[in-house]
C-alpha positions as CSV (number, residue, x, y, z in Angstrom):
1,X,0.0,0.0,0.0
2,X,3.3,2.8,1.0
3,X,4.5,1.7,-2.3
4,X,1.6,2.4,-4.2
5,X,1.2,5.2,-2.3
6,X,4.7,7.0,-2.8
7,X,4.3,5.6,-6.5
8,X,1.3,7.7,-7.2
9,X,3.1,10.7,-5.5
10,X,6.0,10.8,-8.2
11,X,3.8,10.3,-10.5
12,X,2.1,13.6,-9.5
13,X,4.9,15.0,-8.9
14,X,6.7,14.4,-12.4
15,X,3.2,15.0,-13.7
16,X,3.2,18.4,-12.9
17,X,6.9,19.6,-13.6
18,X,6.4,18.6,-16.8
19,X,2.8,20.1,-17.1
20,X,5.1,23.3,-15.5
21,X,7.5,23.3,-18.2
22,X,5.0,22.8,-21.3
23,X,3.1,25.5,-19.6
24,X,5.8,27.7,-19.4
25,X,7.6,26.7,-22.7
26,X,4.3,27.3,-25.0
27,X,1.9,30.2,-22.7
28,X,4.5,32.3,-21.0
29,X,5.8,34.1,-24.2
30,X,2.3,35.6,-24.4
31,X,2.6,37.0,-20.7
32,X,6.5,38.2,-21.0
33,X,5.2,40.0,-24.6
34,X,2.3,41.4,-22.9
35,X,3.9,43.0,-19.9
36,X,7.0,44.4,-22.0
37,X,4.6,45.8,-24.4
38,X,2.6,47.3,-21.3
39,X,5.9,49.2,-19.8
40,X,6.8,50.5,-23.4
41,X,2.4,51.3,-23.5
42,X,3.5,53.2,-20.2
43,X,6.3,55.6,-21.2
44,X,5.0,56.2,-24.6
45,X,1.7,57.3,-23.5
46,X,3.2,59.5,-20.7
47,X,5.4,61.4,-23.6
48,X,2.6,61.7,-26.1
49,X,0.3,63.1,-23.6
50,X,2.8,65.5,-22.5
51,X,4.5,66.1,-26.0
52,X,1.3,66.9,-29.3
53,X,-1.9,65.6,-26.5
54,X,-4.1,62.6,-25.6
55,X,-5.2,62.9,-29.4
56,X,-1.7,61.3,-30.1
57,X,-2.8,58.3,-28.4
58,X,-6.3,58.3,-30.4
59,X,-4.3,58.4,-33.8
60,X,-3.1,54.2,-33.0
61,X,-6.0,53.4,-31.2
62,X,-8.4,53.9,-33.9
63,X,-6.8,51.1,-35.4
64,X,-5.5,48.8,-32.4
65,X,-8.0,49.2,-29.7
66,X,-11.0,47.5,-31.8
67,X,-8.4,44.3,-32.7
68,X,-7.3,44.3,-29.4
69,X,-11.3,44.0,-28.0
70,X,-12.2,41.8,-31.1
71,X,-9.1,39.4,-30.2
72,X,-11.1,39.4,-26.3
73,X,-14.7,38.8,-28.3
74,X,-13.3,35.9,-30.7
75,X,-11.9,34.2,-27.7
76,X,-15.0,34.5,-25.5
77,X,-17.2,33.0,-28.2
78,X,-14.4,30.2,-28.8
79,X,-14.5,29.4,-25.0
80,X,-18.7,29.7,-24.6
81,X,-18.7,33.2,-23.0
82,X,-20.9,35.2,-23.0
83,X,-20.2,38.5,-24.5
84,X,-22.2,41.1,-23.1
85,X,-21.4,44.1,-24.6
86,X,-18.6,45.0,-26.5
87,X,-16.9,48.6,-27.1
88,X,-14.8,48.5,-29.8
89,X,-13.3,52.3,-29.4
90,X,-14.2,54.9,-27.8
91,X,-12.5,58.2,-26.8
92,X,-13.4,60.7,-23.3
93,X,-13.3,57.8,-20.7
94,X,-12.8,59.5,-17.6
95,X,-11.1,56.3,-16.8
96,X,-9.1,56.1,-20.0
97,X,-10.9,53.2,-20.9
98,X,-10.7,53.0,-24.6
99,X,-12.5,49.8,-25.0
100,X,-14.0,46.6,-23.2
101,X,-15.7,43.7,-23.6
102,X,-18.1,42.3,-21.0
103,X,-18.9,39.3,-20.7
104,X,-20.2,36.3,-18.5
105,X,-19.5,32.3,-17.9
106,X,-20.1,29.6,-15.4
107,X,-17.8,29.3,-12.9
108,X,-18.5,26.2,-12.5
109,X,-17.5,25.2,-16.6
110,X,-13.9,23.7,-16.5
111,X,-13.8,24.6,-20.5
112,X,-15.2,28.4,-18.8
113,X,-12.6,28.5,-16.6
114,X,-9.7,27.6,-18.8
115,X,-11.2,30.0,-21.3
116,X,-10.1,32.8,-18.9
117,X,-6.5,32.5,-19.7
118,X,-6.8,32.5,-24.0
119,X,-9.3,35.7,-23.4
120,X,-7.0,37.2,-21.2
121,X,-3.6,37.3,-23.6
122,X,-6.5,37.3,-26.8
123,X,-4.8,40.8,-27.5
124,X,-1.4,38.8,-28.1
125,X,-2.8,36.8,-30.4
126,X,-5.0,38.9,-32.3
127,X,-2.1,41.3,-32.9
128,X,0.5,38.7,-33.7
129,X,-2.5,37.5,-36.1
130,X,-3.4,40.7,-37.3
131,X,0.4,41.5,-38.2
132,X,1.0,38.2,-40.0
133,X,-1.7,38.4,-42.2
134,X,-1.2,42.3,-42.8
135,X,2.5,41.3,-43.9
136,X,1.6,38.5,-46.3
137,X,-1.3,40.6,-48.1
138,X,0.7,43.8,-48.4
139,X,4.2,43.0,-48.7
140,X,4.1,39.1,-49.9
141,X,7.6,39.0,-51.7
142,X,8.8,40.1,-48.3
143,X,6.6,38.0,-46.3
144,X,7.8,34.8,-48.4
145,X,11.7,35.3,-47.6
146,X,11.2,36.0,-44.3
147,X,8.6,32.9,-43.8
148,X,11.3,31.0,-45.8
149,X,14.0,31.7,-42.9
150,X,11.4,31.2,-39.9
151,X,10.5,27.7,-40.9
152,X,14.3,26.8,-42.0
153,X,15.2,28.1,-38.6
154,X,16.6,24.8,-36.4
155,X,17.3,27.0,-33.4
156,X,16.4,29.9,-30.7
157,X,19.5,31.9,-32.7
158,X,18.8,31.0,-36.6
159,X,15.1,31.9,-35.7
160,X,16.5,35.4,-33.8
161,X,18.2,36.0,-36.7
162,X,15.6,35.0,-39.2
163,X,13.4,37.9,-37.5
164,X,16.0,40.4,-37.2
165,X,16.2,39.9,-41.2
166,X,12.2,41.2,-41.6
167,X,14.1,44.7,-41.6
168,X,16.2,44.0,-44.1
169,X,13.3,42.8,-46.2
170,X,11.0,45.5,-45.5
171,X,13.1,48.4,-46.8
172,X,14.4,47.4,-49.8
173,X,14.3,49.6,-53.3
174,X,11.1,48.1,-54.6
175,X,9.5,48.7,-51.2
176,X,10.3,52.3,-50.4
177,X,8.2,53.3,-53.7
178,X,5.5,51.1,-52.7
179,X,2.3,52.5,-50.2
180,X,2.4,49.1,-49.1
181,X,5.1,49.5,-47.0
182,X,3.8,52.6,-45.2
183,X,0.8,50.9,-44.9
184,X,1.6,47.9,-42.7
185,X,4.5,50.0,-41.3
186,X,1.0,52.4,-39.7
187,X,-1.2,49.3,-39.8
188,X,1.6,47.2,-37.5
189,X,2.7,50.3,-35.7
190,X,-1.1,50.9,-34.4
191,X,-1.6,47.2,-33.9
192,X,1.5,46.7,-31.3
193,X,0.8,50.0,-29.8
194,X,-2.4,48.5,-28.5
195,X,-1.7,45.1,-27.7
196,X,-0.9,45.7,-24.0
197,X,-2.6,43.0,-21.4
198,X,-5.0,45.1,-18.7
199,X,-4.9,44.4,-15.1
200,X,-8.6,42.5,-15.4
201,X,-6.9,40.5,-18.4
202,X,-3.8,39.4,-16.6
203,X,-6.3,38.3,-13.5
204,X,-8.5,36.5,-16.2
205,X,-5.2,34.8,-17.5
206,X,-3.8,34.0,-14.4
207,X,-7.5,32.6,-12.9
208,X,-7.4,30.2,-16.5
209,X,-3.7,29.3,-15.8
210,X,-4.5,27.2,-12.7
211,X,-7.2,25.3,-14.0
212,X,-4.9,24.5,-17.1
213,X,-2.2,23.4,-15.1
214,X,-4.8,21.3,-13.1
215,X,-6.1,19.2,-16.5
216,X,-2.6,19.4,-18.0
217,X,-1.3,17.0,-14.8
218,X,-4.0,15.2,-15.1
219,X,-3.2,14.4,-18.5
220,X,0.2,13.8,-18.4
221,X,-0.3,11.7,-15.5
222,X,-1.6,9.0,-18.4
223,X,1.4,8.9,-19.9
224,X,4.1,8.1,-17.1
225,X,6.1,5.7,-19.3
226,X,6.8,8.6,-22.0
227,X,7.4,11.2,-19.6
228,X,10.5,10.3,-18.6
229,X,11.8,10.5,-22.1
230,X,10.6,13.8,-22.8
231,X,13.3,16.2,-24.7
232,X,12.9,19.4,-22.7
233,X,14.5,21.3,-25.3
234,X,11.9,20.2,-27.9
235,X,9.3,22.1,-26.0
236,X,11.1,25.2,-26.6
237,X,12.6,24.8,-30.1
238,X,10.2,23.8,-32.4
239,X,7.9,25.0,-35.8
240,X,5.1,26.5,-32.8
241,X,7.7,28.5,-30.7
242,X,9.8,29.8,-33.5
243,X,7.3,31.1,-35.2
244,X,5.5,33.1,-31.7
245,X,8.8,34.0,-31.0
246,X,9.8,35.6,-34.1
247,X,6.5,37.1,-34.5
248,X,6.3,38.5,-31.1
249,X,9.3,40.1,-31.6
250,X,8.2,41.5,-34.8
251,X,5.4,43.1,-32.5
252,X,7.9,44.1,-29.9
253,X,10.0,45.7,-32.9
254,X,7.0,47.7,-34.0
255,X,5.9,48.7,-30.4
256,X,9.3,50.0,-30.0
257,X,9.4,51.7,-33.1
258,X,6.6,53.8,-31.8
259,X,7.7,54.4,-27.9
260,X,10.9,55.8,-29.8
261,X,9.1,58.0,-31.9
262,X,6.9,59.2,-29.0
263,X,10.2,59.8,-26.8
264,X,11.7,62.0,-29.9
265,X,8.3,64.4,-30.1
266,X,9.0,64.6,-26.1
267,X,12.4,65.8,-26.2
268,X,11.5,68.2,-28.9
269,X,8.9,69.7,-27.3
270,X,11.1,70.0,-24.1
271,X,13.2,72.0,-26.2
272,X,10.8,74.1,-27.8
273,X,9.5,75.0,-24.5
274,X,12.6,75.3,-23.1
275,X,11.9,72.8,-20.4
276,X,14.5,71.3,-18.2
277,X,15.7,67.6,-19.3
């Protein structure tokens, strides 16, 4: 019976490490994207406001706030929420609510509850999406080359590298006479701006996260002989990761692209006005 009994415990216990790392190695990036693109979100919004106005901050959002909410609304519907009401933009929020989407579920719903976590990072995923296909429709010869390196890409550095080449790709000759290029540039640009996790959605992620890790275990616990053969590194390096990596950093490129430009209008208004650095 003690054998049995300590038997069952490793198998928990090895059960959830490895539900822990396939947690980790496939949902975290969408947390570690979300709260850099929140700090940048921070800053930026801090230097428009005091740089051209809180109509610099409208200028994105009338483009990334609605995919932002309909990434929360697809996600809801996918998961058997309830959407309530949905505001896709809207500007005055005493607040600074620019949008929402309300909606309701039974606590009670395991397939509810792990819902919580996907409609919490939606945002994440709806930009990546939005930016992906935006890419291939406007700027395909560049969109090929670059897909051509993410899905040659073996490792966490040929994929790094295979991203860091999209710039390259972007602003070539053919591309600088094109409007396409200035229009997924503003379409991207917008898209990342807005991407940023709320506090309700990180709560609503982390609520899901526990009841994933719960059925994860669960699962994995039916597969004891395999576990232990498990390549750890697979879990991170492979066609899934490499592409949300490279992707997210895309987004992180673009977000950054507009913090800098919102940190430039700062420090040239400071020295129009004369105002101490």
């Amino acid at each position: 019976m003690l054998s049995n009994g300590q038997e069952f415990l490793d198998t928990l216990f090895v059960s959830s490490l490895l539900t822990l790392t396939q947690m980790f190695s496939y949902l975290s990036i969408f947390l570690i994207i979300g709260f850099a693109i929140a700090k940048m979100e921070e800053k930026r919004n801090r230097w428009i406001r005091a740089s051209v106005g809180v109509k610099g901050i409208y200028t994105t959002a009338l483009i990334g706030v609605p995919i932002h909410e309909l990434g929360h609304a697809i996600m809801c519907l996918v998961f058997g929420h309830h959407v309530d009401k949905i505001k896709f933009v809207q500007f005055g929020d005493p607040h600074g609510t620019m949008g929402y989407v309300n909606h309701s579920y039974d606590p009670k719903n395991l397939f509810h509850r792990i819902g919580m976590f996907f409609i919490g990072v939606a945002p994440i995923m709806m930009g990546i999406f939005s930016i992906t296909v935006a890419y291939r429709l406007l700027l395909p010869e560049s969109f090929e080359l670059w897909w051509e390196k993410i899905t040659k890409s073996d490792t966490a550095t040929e994929s790094l590298l295979a991203t860091f080449s999209v710039v390259p790709s972007l602003f070539t000759g053919d591309n600088l006479s094109s409007l396409s290029l200035y229009l997924f540039l503003g379409f991207s640009i917008a898209v990342a701006s807005h991407m940023t996790l709320s506090p309700p959605d990180i709560k609503g992620a982390r609520s899901g996260l526990f009841f994933i890790f719960i059925i994860g275990t669960l699962i994995n616990m039916f597969y004891v002989p395999h576990m232990y053969d498990v390549n750890v590194s697979d879990l991170f390096i492979n066609d899934y990761n490499l592409f949300i990596y490279s992707v997210s950093l895309i987004a992180l490129l673009f977000s950054g692209v507009a913090t800098g430009i919102a940190f430039i209008l700062y420090k040239i208004r400071n020295v129009v006005k004369g105002t101490p650095q």
